[in-house]
VEXDRENVO-617013 format. One line per field, with one value per atom (N, C-alpha, C): residue number from 0; residue in one letter; atom name; y, x negated, z. Coordinates in steps of 0.1 Angstrom, whole numbers, plus 5000, padded with zeros to 4 digits. Layout:
N
n c(NUM	...)
res c(a	...)
atom c(CA	...)
Y c(Y	...)
X c(X	...)
Z c(Z	...)
***
This chain:
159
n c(0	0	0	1	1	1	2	2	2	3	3	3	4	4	4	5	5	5	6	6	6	7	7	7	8	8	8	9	9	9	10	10	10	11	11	11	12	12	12	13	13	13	14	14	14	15	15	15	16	16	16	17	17	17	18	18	18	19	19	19	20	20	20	21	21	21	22	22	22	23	23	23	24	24	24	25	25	25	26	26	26	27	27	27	28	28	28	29	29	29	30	30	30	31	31	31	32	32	32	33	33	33	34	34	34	35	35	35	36	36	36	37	37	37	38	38	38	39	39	39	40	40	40	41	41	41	42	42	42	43	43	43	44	44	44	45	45	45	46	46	46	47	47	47	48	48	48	49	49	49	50	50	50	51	51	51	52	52	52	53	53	53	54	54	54	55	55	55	56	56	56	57	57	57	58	58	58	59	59	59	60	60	60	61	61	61	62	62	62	63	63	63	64	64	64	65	65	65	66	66	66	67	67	67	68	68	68	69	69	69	70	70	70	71	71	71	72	72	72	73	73	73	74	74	74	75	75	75	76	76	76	77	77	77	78	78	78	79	79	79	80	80	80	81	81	81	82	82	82	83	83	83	84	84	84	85	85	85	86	86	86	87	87	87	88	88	88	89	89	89	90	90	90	91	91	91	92	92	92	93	93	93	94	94	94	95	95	95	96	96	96	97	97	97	98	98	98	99	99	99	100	100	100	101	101	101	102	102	102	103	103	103	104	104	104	105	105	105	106	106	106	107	107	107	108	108	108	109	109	109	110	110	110	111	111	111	112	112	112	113	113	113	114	114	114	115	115	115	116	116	116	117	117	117	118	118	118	119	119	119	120	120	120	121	121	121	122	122	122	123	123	123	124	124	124	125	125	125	126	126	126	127	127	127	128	128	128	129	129	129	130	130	130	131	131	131	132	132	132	133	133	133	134	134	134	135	135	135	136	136	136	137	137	137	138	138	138	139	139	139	140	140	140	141	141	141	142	142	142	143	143	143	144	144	144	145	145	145	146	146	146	147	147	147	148	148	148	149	149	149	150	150	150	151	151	151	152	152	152	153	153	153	154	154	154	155	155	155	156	156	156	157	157	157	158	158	158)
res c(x	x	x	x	x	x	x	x	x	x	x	x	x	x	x	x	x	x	x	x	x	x	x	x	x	x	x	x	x	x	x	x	x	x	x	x	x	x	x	x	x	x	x	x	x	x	x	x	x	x	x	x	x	x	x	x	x	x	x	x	x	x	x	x	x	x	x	x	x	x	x	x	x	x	x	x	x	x	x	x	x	x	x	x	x	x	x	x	x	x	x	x	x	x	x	x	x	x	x	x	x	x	x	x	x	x	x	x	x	x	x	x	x	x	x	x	x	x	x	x	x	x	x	x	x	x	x	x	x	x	x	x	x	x	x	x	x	x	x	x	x	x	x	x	x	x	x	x	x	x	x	x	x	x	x	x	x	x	x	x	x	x	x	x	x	x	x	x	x	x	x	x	x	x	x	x	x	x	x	x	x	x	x	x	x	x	x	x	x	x	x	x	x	x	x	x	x	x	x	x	x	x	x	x	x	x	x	x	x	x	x	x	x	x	x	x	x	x	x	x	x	x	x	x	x	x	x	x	x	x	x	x	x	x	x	x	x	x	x	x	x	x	x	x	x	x	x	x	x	x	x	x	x	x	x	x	x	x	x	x	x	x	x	x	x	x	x	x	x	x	x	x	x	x	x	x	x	x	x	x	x	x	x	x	x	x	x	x	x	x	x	x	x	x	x	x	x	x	x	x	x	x	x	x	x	x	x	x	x	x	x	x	x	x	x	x	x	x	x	x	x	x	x	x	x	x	x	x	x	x	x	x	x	x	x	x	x	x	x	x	x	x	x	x	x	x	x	x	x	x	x	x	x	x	x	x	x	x	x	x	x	x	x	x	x	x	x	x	x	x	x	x	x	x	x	x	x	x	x	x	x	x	x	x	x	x	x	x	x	x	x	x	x	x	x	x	x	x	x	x	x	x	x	x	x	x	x	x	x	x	x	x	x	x	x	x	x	x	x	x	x	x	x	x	x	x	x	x	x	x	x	x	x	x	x	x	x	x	x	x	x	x	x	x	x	x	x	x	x	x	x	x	x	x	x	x	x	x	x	x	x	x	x	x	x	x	x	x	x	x	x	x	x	x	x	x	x)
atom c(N	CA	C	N	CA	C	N	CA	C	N	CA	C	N	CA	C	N	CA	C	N	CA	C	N	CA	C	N	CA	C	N	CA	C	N	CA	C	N	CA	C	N	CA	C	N	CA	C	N	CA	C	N	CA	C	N	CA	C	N	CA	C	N	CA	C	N	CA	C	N	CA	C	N	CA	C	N	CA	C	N	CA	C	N	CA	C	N	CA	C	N	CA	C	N	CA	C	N	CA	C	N	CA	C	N	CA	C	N	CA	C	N	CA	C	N	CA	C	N	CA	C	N	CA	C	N	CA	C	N	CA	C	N	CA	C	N	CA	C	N	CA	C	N	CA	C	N	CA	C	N	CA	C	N	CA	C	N	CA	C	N	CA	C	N	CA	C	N	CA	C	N	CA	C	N	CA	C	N	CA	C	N	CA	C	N	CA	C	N	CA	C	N	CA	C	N	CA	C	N	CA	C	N	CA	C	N	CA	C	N	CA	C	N	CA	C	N	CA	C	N	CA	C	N	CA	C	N	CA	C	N	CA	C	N	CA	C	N	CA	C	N	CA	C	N	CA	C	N	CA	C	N	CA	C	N	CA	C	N	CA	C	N	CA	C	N	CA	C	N	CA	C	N	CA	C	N	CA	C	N	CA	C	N	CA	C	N	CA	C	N	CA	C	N	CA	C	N	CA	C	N	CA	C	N	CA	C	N	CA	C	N	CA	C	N	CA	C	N	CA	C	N	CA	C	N	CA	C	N	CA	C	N	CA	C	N	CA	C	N	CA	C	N	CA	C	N	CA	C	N	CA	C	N	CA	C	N	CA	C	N	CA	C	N	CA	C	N	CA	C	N	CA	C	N	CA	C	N	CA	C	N	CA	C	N	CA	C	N	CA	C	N	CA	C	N	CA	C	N	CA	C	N	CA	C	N	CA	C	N	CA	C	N	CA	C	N	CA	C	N	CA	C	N	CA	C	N	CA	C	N	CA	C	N	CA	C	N	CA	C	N	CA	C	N	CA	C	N	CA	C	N	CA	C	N	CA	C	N	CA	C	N	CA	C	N	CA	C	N	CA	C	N	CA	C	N	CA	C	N	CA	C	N	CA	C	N	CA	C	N	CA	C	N	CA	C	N	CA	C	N	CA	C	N	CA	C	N	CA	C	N	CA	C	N	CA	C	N	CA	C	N	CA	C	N	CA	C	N	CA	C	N	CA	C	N	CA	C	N	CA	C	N	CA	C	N	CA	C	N	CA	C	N	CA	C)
Y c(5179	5164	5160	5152	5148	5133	5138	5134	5115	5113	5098	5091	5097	5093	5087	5097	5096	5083	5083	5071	5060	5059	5046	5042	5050	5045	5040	5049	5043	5031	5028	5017	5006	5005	4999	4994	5004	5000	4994	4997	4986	4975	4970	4960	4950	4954	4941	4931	4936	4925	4913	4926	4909	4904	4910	4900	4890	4895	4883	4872	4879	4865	4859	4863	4854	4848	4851	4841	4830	4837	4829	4819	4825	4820	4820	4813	4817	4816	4810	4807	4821	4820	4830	4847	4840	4848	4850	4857	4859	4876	4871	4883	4892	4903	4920	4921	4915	4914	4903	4892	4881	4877	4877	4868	4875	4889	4894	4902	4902	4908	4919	4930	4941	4945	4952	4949	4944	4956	4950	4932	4926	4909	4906	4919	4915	4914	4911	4909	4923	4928	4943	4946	4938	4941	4930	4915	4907	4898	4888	4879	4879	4890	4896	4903	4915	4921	4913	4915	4900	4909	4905	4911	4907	4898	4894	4909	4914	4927	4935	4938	4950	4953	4943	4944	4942	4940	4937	4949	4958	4970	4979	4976	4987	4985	4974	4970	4976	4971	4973	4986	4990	5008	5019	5011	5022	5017	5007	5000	5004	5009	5013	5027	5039	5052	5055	5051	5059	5054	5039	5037	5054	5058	5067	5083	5082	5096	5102	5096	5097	5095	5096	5093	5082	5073	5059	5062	5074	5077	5082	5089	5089	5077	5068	5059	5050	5048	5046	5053	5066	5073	5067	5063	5062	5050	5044	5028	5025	5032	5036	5038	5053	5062	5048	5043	5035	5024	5017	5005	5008	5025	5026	5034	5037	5041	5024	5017	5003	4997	5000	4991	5004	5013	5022	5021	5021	5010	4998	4988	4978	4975	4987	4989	4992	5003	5007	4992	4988	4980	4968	4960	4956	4962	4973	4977	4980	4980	4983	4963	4951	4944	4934	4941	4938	4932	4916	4909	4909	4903	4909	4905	4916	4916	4925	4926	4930	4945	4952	4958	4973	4983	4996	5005	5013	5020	5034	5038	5051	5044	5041	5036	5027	5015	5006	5017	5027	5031	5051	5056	5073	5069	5060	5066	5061	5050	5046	5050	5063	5075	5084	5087	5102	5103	5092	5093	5093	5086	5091	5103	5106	5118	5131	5127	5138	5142	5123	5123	5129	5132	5136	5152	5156	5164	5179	5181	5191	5188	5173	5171	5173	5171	5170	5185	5197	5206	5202	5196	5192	5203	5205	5214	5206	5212	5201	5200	5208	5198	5187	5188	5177	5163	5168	5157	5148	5158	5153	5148	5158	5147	5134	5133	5119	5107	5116	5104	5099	5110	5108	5098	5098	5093	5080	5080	5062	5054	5061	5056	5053	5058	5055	5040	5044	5034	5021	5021	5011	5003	5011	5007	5000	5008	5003	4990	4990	4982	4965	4967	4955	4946	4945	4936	4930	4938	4934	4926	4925	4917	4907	4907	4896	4887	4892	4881	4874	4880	4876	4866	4867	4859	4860	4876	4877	4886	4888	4896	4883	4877	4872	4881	4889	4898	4905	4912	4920	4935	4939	4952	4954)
X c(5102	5100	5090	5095	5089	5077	5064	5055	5050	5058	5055	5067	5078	5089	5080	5076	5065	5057	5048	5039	5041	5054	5061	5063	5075	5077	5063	5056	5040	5041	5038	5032	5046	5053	5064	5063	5057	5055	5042	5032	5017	5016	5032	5025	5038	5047	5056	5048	5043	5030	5022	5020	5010	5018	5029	5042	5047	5046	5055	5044	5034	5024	5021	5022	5021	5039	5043	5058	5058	5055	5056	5039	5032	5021	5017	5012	5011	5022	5037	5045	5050	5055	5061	5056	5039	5029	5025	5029	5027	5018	5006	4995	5006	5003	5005	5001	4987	4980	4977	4989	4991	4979	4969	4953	4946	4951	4943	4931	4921	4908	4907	4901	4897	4887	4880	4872	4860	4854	4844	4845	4858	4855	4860	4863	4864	4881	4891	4904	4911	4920	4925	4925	4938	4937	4932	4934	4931	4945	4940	4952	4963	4955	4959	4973	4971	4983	4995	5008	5016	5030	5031	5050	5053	5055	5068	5064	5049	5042	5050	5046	5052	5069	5075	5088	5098	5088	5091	5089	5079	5075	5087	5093	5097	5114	5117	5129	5129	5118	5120	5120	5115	5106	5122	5124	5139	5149	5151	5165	5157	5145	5139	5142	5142	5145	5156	5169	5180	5177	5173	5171	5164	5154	5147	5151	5161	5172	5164	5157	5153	5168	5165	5175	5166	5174	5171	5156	5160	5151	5138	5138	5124	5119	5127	5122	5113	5122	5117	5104	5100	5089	5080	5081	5069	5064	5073	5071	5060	5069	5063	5045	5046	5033	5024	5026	5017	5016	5021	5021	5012	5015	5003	4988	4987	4976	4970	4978	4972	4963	4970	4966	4956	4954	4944	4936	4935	4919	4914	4927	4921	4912	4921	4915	4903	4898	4885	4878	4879	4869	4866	4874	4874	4861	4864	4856	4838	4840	4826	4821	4834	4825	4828	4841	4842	4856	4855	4862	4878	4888	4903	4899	4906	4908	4893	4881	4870	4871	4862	4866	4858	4864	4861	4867	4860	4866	4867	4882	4887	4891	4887	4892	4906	4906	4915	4925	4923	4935	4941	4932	4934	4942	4946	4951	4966	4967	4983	4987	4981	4990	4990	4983	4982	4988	4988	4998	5018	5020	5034	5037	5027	5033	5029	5021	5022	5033	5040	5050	5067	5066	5071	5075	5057	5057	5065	5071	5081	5093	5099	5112	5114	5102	5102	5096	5092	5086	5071	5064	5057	5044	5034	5023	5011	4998	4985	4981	4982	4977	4983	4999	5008	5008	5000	4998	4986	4974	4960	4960	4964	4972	4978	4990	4990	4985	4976	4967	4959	4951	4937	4941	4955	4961	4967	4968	4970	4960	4949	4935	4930	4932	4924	4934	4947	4957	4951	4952	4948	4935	4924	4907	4911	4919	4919	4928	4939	4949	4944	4941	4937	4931	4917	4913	4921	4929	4938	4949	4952	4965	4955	4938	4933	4932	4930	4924	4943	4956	4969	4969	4959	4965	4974	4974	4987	4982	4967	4961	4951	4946	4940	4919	4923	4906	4909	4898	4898	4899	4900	4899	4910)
Z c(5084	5082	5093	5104	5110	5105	5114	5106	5108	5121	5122	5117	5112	5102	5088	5081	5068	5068	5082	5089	5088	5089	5089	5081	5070	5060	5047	5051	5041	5050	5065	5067	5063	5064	5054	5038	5034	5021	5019	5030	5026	5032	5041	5053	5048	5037	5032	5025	5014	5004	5014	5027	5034	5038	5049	5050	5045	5035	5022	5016	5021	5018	5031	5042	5054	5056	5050	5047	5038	5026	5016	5013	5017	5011	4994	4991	4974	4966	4975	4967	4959	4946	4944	4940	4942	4943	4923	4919	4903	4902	4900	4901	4888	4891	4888	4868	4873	4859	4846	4852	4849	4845	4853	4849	4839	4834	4822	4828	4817	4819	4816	4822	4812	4801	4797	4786	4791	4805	4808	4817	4814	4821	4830	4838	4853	4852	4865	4866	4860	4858	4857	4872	4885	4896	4906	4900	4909	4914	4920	4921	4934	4943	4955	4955	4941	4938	4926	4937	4931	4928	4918	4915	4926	4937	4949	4961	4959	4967	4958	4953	4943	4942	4942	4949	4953	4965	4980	4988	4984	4986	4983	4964	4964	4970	4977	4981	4993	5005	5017	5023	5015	5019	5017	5003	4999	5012	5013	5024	5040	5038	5053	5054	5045	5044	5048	5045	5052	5067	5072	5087	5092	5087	5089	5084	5082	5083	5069	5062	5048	5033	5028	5014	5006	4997	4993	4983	4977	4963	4972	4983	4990	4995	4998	5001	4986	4978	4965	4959	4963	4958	4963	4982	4986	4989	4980	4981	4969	4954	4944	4943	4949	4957	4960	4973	4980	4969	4960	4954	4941	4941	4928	4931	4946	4951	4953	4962	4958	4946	4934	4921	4916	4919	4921	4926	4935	4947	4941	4939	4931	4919	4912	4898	4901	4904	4905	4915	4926	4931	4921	4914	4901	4894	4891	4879	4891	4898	4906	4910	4905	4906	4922	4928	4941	4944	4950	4946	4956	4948	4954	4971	4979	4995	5001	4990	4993	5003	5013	5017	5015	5011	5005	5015	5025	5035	5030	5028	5025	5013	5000	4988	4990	5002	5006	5013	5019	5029	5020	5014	5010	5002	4988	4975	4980	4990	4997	5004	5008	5016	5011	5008	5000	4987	4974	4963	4968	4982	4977	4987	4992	5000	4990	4980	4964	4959	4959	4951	4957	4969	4982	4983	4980	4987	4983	4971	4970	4978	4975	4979	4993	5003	5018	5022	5010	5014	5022	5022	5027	5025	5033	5032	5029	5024	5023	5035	5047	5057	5066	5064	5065	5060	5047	5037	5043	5044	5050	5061	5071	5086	5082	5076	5078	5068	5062	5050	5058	5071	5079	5090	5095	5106	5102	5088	5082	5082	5078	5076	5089	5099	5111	5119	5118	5122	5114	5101	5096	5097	5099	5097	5117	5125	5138	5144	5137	5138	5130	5115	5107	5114	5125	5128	5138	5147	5159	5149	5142	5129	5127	5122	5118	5127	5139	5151	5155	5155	5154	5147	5133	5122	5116	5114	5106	5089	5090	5082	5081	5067	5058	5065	5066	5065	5077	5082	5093	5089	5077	5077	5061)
***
């Protein structure tokens, strides 16, 4: 399995949600956690993460995989993967107090690469440093790329 195949498809699955909010704008925007609180008060994920992200993600990423000489249901894991490493990050920055979009470096970019290439990683035979290579090489794309997208205006934040 070629490893900037994988690359893609994650960045596919984390870069439809802002898409669809730089298309749509709030329309159609129905938060994840329909406005519920958790016990300690705070959002569960925040109003950032929206069923039209959620899937939109898991639409694009599957109909992106065969492009990618992938099969539909890998595409579906790693859409999956990245959407619940997402509400993972969220959850926790939530619970530390830190408000939706806020920026947490490694927390915002590790758990949406690294959960679906988990979820992956028998079906593609995948090894742990295959895994770590392209969790490290998402993370750096991302922390490097975001601001060049914010200053486009096509990213809401710079990071």
């Amino acid at each position: 399995m070629e490893i900037v195949t994988l690359l893609l498809l994650i960045i596919v699955a984390n870069a439809t949600p802002v898409a669809l909010h730089k298309l749509f704008g709030n329309r159609m925007a129905i938060p994840l956690d329909g406005g519920k609180l958790f016990i300690d008060g705070r959002p569960l994920f925040g109003i950032s993460k929206t069923v039209r992200g959620l899937l939109g993600s898991l639409l694009c990423t599957t109909l992106a995989a065969p492009l990618l000489g992938l099969s539909l249901s890998t595409g579906l894991l790693i859409a999956a993967g990245a959407m619940a490493g997402d509400l993972i990050s969220s959850f926790i920055k939530r619970r530390a107090g830190m408000k939706s979009s806020a920026q947490a470096i490694g927390l915002d970019q590790i758990p949406e690469a690294l959960l679906p290439l988990l979820l992956v990683m028998q079906q593609l035979n995948l090894s742990y440093p295959v895994i770590i290579s392209i969790t490290l090489i998402f993370t750096v794309l991302e922390m490097t790329v975001s601001p060049l997208l914010h200053k486009l205006r096509l990213r809401k934040t710079p990071y």
